[in-house]
MDTraj code that builds the backbone (N, CA, C; nanometers):
import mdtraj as md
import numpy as np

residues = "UNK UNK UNK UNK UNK UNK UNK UNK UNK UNK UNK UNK UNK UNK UNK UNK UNK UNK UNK UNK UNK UNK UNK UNK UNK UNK UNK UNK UNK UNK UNK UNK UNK UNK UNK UNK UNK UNK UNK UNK UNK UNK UNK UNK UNK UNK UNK UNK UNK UNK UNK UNK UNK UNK UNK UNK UNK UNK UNK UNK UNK UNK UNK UNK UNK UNK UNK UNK UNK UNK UNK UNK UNK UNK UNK UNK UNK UNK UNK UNK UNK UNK UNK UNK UNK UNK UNK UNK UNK UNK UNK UNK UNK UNK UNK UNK UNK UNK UNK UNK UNK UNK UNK UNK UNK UNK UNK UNK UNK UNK UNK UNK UNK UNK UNK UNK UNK UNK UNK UNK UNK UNK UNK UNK UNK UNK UNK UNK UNK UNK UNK UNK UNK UNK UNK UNK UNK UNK UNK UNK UNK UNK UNK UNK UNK UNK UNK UNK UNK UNK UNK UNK UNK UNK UNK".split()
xyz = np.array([
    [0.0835, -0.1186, 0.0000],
    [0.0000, 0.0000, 0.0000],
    [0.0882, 0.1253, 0.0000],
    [0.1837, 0.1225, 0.0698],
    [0.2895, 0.2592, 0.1067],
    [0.3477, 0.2345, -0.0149],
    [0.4114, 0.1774, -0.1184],
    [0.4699, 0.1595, -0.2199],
    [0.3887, 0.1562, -0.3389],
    [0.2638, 0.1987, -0.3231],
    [0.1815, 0.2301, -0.4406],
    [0.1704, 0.3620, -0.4231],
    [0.1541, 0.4073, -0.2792],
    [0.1098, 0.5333, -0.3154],
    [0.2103, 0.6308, -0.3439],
    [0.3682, 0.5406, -0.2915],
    [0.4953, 0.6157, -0.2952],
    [0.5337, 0.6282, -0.4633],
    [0.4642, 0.5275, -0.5641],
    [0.4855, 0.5128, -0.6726],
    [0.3547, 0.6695, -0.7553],
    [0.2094, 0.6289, -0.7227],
    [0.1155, 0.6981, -0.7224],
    [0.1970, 0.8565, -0.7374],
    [0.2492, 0.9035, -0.6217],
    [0.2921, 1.0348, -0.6124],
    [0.4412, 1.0760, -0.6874],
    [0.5068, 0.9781, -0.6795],
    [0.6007, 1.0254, -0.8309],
    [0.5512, 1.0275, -0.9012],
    [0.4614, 0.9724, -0.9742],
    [0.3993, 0.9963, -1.1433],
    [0.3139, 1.1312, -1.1198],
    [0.2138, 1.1472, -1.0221],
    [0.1844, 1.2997, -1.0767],
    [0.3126, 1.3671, -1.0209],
    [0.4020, 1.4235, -0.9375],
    [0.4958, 1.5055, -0.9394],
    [0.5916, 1.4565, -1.0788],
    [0.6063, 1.3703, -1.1262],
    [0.6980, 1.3579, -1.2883],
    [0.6289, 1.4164, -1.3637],
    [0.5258, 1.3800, -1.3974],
    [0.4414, 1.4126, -1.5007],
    [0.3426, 1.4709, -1.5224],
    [0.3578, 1.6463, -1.5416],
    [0.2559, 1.7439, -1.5290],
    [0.1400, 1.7329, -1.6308],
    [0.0234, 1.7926, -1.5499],
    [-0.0534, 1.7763, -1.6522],
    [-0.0728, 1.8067, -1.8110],
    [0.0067, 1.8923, -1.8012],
    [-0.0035, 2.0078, -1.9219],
    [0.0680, 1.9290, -2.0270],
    [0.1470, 1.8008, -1.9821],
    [0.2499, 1.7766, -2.1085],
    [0.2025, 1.6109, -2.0661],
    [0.2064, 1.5378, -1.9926],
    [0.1723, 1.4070, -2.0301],
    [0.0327, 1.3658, -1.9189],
    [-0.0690, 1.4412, -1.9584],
    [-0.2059, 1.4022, -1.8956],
    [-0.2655, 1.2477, -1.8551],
    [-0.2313, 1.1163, -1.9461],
    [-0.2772, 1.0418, -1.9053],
    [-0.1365, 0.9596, -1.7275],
    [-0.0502, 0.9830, -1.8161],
    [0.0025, 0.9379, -1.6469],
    [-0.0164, 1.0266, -1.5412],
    [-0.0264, 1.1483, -1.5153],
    [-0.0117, 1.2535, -1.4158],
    [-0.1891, 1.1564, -1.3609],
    [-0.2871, 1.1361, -1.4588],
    [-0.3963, 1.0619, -1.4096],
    [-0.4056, 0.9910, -1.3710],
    [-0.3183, 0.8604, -1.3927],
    [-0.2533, 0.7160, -1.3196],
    [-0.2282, 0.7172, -1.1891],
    [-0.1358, 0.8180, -1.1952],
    [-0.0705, 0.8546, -1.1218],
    [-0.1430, 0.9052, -0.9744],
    [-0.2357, 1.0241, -0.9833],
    [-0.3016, 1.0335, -0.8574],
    [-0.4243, 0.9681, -0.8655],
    [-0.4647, 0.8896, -0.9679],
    [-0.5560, 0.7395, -0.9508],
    [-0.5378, 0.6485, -0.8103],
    [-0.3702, 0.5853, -0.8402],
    [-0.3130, 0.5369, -0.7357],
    [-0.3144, 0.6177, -0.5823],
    [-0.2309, 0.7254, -0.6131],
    [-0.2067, 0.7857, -0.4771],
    [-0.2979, 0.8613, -0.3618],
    [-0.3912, 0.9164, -0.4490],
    [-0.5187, 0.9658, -0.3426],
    [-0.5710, 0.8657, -0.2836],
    [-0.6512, 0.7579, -0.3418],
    [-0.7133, 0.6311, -0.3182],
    [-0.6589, 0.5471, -0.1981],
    [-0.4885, 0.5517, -0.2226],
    [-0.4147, 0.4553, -0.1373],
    [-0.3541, 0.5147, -0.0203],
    [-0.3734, 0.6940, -0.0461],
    [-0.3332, 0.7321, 0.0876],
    [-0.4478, 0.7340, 0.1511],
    [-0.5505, 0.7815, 0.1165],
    [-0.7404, 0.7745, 0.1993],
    [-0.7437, 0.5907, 0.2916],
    [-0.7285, 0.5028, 0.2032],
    [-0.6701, 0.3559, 0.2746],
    [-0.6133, 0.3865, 0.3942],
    [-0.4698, 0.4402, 0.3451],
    [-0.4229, 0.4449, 0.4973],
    [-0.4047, 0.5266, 0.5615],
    [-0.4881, 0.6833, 0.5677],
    [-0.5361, 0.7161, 0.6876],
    [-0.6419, 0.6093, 0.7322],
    [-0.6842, 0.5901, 0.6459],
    [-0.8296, 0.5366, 0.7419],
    [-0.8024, 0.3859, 0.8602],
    [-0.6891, 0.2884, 0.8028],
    [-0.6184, 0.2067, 0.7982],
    [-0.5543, 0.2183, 0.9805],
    [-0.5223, 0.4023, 0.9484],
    [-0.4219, 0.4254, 1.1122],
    [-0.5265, 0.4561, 1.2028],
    [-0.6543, 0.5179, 1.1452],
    [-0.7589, 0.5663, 1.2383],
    [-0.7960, 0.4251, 1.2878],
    [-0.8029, 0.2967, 1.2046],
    [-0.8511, 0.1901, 1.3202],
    [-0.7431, 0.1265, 1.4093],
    [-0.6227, 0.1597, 1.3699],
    [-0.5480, 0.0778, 1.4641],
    [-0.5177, 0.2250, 1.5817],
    [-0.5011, 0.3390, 1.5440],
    [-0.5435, 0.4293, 1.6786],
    [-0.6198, 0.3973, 1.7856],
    [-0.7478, 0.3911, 1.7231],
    [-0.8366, 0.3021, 1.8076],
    [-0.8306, 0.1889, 1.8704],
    [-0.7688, 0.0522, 1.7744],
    [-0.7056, -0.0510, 1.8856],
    [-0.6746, -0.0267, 1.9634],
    [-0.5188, 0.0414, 1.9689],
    [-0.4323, 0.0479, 2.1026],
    [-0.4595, 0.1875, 2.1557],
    [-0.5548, 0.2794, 2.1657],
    [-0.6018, 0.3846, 2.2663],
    [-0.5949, 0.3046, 2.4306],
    [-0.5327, 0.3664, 2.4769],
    [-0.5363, 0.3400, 2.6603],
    [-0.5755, 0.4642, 2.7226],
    [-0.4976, 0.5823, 2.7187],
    [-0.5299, 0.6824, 2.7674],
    [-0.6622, 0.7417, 2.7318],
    [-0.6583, 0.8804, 2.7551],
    [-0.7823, 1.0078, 2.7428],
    [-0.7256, 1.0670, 2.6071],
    [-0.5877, 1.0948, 2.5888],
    [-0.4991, 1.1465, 2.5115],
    [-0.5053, 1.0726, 2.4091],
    [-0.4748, 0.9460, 2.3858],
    [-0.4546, 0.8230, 2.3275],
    [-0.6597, 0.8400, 2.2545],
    [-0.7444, 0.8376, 2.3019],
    [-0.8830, 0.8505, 2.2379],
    [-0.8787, 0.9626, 2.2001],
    [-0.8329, 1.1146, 2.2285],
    [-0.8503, 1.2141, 2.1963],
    [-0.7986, 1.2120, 2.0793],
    [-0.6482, 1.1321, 2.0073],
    [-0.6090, 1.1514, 1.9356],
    [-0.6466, 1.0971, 1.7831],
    [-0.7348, 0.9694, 1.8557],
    [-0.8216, 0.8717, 1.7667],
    [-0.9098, 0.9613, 1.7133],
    [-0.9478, 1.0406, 1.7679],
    [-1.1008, 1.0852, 1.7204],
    [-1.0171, 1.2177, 1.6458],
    [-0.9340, 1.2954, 1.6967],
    [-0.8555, 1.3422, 1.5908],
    [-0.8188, 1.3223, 1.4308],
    [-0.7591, 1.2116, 1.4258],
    [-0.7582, 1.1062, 1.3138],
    [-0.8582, 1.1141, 1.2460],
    [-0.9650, 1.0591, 1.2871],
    [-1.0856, 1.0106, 1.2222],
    [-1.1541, 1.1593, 1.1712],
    [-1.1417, 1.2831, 1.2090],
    [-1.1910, 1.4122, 1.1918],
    [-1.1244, 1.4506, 1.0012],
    [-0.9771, 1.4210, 1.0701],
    [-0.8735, 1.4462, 0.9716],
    [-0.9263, 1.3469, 0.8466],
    [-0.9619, 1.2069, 0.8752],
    [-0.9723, 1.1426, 0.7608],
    [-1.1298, 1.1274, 0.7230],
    [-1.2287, 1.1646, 0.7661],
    [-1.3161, 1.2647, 0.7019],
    [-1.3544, 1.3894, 0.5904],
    [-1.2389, 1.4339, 0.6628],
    [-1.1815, 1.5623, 0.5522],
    [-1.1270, 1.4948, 0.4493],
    [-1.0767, 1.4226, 0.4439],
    [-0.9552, 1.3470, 0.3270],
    [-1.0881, 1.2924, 0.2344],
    [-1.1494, 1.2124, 0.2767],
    [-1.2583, 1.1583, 0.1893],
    [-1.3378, 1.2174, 0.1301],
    [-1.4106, 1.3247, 0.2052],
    [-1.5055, 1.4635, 0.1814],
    [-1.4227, 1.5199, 0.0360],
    [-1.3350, 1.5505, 0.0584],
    [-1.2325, 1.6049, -0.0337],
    [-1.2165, 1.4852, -0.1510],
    [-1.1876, 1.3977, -0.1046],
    [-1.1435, 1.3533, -0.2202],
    [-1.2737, 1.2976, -0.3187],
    [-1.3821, 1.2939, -0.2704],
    [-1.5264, 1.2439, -0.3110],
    [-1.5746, 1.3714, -0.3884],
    [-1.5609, 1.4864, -0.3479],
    [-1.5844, 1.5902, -0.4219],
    [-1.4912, 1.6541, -0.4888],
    [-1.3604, 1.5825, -0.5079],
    [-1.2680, 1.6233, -0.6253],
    [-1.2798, 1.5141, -0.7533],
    [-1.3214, 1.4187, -0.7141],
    [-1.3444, 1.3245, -0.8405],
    [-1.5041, 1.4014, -0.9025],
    [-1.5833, 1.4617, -0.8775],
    [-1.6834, 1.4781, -0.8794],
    [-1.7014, 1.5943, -0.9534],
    [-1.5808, 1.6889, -0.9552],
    [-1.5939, 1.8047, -1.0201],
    [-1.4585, 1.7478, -1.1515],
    [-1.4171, 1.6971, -1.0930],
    [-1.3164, 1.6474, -1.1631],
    [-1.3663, 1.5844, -1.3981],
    [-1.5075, 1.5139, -1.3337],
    [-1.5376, 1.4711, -1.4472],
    [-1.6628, 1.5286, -1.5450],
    [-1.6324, 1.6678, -1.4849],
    [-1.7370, 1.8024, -1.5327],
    [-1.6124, 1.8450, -1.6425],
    [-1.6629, 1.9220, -1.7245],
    [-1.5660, 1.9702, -1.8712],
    [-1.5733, 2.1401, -1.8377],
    [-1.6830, 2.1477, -1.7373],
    [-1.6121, 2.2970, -1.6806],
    [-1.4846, 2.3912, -1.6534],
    [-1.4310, 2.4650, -1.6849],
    [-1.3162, 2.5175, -1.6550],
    [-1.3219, 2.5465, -1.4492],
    [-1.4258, 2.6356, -1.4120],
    [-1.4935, 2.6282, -1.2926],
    [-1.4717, 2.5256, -1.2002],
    [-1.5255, 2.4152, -1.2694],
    [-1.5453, 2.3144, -1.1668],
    [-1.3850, 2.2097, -1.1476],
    [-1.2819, 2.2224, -1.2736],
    [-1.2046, 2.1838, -1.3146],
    [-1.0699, 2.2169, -1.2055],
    [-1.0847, 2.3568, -1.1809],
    [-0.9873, 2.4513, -1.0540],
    [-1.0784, 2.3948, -0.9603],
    [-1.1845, 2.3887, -0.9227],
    [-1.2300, 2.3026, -0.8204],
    [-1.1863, 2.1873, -0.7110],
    [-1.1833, 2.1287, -0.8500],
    [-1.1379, 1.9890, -0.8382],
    [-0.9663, 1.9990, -0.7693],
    [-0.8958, 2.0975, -0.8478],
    [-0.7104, 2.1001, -0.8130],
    [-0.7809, 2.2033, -0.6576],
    [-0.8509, 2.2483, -0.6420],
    [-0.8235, 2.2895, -0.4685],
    [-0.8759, 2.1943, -0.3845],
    [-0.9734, 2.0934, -0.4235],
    [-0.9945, 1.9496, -0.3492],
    [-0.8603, 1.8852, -0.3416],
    [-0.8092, 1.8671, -0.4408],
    [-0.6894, 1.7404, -0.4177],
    [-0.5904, 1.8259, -0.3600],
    [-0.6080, 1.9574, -0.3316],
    [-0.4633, 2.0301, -0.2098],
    [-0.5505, 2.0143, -0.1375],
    [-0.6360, 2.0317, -0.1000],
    [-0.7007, 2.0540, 0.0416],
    [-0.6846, 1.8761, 0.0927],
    [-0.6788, 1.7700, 0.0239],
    [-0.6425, 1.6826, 0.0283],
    [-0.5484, 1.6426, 0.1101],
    [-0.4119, 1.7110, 0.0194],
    [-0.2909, 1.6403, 0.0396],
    [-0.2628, 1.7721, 0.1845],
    [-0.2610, 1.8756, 0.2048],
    [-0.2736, 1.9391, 0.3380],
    [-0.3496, 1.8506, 0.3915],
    [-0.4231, 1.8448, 0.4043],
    [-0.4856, 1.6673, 0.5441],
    [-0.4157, 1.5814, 0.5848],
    [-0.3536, 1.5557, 0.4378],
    [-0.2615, 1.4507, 0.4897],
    [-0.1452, 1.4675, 0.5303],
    [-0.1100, 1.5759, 0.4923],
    [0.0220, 1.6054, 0.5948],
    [-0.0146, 1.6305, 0.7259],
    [-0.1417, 1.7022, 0.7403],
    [-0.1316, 1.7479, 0.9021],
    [-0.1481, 1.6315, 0.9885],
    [-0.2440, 1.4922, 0.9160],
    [-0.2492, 1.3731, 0.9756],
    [-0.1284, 1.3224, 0.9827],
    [-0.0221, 1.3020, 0.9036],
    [0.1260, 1.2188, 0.9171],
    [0.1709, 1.2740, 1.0769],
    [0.1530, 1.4486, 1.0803],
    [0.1829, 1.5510, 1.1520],
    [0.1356, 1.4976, 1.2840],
    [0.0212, 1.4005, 1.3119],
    [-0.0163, 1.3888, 1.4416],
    [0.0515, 1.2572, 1.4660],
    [0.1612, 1.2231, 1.4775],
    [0.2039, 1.0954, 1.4710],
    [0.3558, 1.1487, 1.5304],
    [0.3483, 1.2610, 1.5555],
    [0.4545, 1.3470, 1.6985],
    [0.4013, 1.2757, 1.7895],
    [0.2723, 1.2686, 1.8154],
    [0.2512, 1.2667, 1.9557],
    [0.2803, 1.1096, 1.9528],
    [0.2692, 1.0085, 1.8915],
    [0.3630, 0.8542, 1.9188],
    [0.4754, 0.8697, 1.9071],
    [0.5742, 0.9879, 1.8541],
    [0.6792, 0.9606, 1.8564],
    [0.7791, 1.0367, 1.9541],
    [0.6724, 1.0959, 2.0005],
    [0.7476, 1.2369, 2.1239],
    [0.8308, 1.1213, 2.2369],
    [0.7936, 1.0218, 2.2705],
    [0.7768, 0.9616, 2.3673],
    [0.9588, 0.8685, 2.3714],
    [0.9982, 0.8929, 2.2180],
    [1.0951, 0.8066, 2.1381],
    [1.2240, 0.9401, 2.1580],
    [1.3218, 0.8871, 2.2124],
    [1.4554, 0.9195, 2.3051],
    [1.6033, 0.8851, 2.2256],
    [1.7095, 0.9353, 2.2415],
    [1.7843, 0.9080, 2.1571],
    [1.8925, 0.7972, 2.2548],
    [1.8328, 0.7607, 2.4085],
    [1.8243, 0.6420, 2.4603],
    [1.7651, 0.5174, 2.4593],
    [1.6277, 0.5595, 2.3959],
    [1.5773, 0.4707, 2.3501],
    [1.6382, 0.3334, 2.1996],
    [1.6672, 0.4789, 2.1041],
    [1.7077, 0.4563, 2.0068],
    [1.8730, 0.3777, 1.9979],
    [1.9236, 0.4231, 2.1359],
    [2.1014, 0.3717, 2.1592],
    [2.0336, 0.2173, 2.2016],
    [1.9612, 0.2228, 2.2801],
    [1.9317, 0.1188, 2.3044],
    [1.8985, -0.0129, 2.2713],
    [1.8065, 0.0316, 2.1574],
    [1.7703, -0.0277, 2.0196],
    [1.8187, -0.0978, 1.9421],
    [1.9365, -0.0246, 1.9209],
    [2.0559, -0.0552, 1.8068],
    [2.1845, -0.0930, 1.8963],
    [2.1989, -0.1163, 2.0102],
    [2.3368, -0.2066, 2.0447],
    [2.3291, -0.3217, 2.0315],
    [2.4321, -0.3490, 2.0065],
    [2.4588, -0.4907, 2.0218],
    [2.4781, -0.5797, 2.0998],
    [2.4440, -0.6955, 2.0945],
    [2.4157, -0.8087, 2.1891],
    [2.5461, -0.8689, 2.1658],
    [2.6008, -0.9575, 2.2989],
    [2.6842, -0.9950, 2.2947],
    [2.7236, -1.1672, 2.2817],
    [2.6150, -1.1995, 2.1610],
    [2.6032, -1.2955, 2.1349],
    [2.5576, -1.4467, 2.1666],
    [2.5263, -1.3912, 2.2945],
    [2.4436, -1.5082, 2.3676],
    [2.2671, -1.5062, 2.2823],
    [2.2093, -1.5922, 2.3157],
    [2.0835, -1.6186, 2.2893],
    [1.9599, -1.5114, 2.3767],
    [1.8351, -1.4780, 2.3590],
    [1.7797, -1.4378, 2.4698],
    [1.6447, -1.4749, 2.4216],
    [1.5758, -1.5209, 2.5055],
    [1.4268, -1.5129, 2.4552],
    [1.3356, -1.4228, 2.4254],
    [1.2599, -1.4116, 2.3831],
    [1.1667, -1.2967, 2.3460],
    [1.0433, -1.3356, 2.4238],
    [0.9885, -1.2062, 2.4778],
    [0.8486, -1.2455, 2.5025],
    [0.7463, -1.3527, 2.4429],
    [0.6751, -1.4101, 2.5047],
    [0.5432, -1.4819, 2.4925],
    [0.5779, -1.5697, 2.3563],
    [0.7430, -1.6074, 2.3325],
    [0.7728, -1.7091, 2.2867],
    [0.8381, -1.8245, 2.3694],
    [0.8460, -1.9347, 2.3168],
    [0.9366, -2.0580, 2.3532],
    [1.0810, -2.0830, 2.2975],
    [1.1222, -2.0019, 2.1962],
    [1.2038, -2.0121, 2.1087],
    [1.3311, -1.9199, 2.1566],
    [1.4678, -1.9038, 2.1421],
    [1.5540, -1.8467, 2.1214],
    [1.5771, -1.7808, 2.0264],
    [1.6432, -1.6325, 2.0333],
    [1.7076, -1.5853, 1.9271],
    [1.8413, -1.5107, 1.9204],
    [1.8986, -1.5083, 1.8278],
    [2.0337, -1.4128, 1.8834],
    [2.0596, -1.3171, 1.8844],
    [1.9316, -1.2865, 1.7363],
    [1.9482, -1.1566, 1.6952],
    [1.8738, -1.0576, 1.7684],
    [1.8246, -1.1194, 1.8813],
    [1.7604, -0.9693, 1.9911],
    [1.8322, -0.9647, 2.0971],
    [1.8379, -0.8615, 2.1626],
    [1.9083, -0.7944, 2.2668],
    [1.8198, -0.8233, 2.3915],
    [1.9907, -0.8453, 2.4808],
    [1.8969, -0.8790, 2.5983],
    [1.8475, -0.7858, 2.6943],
    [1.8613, -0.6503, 2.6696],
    [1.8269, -0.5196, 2.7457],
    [1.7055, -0.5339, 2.7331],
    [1.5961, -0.4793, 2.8271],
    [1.4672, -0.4946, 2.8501],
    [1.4411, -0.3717, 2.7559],
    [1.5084, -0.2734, 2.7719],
    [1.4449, -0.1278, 2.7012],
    [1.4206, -0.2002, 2.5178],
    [1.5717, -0.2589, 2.4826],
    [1.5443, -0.3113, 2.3022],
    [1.4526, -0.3905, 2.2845],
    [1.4796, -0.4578, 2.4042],
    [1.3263, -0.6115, 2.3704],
    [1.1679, -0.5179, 2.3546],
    [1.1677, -0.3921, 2.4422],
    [1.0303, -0.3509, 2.4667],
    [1.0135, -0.3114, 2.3014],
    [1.1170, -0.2180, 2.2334],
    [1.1210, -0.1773, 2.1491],
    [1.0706, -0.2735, 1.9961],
    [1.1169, -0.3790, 2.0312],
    [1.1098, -0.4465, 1.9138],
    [0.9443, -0.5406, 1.8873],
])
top = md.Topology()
chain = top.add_chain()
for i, resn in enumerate(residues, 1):
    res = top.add_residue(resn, chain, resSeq=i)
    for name in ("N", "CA", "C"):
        top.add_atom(name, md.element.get_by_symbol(name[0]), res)
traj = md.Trajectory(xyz[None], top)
């Protein structure tokens, strides 16, 4: 999904409308469609793991944001296939009003990452000293995880 839409959004940024129209169309065919997916995609797993007040506040955040994304993008296909000049600029301030959504949604994804330390991250990435360690709520050994509680939480 992230690799369609990562594909989706190079073809319209390659290929302007004015000079090769049917890919620049391909192009945000793919990428509107598949980013609307996955906001909507993060708004349910927000919701899974909500624990806090903060944690629901932020869900319902989400879900506001990807409202807008759909709203928008439902009424940019819509003016989109009018031969109006009018409705035509329409349509290109739907698909910004769009892609502003979706940045400000990526944008709320500080608040999961505020929490992320550049101890955390040392932590993460050291190395084990080659012994085995188990992993949670397995039976199995591995080598390639660390036996620090902070990397195991991490992983």
């Amino acid at each position: 999904m992230g690799c369609t839409n990562a594909a989706g959004l190079v073809m319209v940024g390659n290929f302007q409308v004015d000079h090769a129209r049917p890919l620049h169309y391909i192009g945000a065919g793919l990428a509107f469609p598949t980013g609307l997916f996955f906001v909507c995609l993060q708004c349910v797993l927000t919701y899974h793991v909500a624990v806090t007040f903060w944690d629901h506040w932020m869900a319902h955040l989400r879900v506001f944001l990807a409202a807008i994304a759909l709203i928008t993008l439902v009424l940019s296909g819509i003016f989109f296939i009018h031969e109006s000049f009018v409705l035509q600029h329409a349509a290109a301030i739907c698909e910004w009003i769009f892609t502003v959504d979706m940045l400000v949604f990526y944008g709320t994804f500080s608040y999961e990452f505020g929490a992320v330390s550049t101890d955390t991250l040392v932590a993460a990435l050291q190395r084990s000293d080659g012994k085995a360690c188990k992993s949670p709520g397995s039976s199995s050994t591995s080598t390639h995880l660390n036996c620090n509680p902070e990397s195991i939480a991490m992983i």
